[in-house]
N, C-alpha and C positions, 0 to 999 in steps of 0.2 A: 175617532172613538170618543164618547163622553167620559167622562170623569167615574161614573160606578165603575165602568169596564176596564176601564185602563188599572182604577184601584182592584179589584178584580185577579186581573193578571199578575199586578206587583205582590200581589200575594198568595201567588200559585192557587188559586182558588178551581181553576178544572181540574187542574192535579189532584187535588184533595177530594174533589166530588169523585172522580173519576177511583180515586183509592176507599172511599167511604162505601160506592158500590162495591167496590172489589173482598173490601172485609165483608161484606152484610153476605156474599155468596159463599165467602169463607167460611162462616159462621153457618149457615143456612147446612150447607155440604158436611162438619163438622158433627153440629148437629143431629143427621140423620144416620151417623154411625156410631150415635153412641147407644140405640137401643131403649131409648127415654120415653117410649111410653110404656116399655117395662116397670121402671122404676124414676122420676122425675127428676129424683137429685142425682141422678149420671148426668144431670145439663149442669151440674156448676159447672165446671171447666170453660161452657160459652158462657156462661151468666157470668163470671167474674172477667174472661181473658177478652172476650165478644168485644165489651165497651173500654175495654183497657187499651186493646188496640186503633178502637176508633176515638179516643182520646188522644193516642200519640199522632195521626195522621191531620185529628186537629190542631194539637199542638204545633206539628211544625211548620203549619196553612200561619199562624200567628206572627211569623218572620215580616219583617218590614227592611227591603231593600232602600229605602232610601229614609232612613231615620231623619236626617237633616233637615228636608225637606219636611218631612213629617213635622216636626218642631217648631219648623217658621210658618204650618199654615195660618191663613187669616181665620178659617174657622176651627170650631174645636174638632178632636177626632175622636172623643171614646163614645160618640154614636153610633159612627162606623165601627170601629172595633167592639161595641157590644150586639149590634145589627150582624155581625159576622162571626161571632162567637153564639149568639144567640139562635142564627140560622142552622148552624151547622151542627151544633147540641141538637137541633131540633131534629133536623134532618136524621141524623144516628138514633134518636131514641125512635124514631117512626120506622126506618127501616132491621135493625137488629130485631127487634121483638120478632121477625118472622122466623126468626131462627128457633122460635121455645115456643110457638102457639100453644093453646091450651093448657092446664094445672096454674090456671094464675095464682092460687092458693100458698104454692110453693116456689118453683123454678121457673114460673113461666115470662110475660112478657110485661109484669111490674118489675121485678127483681132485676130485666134488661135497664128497661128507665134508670130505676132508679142509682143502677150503677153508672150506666151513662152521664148524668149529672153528677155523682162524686166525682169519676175520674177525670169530669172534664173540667169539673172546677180544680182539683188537686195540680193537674196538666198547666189551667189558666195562671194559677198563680205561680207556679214554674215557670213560667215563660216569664215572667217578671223580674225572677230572681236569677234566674240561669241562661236564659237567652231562650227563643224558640227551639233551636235545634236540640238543644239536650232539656227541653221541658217534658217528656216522656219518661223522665230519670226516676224523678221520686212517686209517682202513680205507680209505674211499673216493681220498686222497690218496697211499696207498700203491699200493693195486692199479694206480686209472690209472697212476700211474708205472712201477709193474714190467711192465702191460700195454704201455707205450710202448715203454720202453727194451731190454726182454729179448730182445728178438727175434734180435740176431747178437750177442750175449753166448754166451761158451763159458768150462768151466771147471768144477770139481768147488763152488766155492762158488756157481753160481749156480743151483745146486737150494735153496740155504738162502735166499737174498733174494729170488730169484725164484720163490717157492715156491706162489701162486696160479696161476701159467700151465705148471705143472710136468705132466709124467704123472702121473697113477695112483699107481704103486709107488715113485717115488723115496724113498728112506729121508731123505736130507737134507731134503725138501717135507716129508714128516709130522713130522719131530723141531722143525723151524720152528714148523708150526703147534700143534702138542699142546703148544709150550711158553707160546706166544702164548695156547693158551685156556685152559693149567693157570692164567698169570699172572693173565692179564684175569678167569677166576672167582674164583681166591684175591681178589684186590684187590675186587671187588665186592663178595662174601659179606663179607668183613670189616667195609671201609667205608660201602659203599651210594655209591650216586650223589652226585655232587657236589650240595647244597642250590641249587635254583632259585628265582624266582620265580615266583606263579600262575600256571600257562596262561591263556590267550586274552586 
């Protein structure tokens, strides 16, 4: 096996393609029972849960079974970890949007994106500070909360906090997110995942 593949494997990376599809049919299926081309905003629930999910399945693709080795190589690695954080953002924000085609204006398959890259950078930077496995903690502890509480919030800052249950085109939702996933990829590429203990 060369070297990508074998890296590859060490970090469950079919598992994750294989679960990245699995959500996008989730989402798709989801989607088509909530009656959204009645009314567009019955898609937050995928527009905000959609990429939250596929954030945690990235997040725990992020695990590095052999830290040590990782530490001693001769070359650097936050190529490879931004090459695979970068793939795999990409991959989810290309496949989700199928889940809301149409009303880009509001709910549709900007508002996926752009959650997609908050959550995955919120995700990246969790896996830095908490390990991969439990980097799904505080994305998922955000959303629900901004899903909870935004609802009769008004006011020019609550596109910047509430920026997963946001439309489409707010400028404040995307400057949130894009800084969340510039952070969370810098901070991973650099460090890599917090060092675990063996799985299982």
């Amino acid at each position: 096996m060369t070297g990508l593949l074998l890296h590859a494997r060490s970090r469950a990376l079919p598992l994750t393609l294989l679960a990245l599809a699995a959500t996008t049919v989730f989402a798709v299926w989801a989607a088509g029972h909530l009656d959204a081309y009645l009314d567009p905003y019955r898609r937050v629930p995928v527009v905000a849960l959609a990429p939250l999910l596929a954030s945690a399945v990235i997040g725990t693709g992020l695990y590095s079974a052999s830290e040590e080795l990782d530490r001693t190589a001769v070359r650097p690695w936050w190529p490879l970890r931004l090459t695979q954080l970068g793939a795999l953002t990409a991959l989810a924000a290309v496949l989700l949007p199928l889940a809301v085609l149409g009303h880009p204006e509001t709910f549709g398959p900007p508002a996926v994106v752009r959650n997609t890259l908050g959550c995955t950078g919120v995700t990246a930077a969790a896996a830095v500070v908490l390990g991969a496995r439990l980097s799904w903690l505080p994305a998922f502890g955000y959303v629900s909360a901004v899903y909870l509480a935004s609802a009769g919030a008004r006011g020019r800052a609550v596109t910047v906090w509430a920026w997963p249950v946001q439309p489409g085109a707010q400028p404040g939702a995307w400057a949130a997110a894009l800084t969340a996933f510039v952070v969370g990829a810098a901070l991973y590429a650099v460090r890599g995942a917090r060092a675990e203990g063996p799985r299982g």
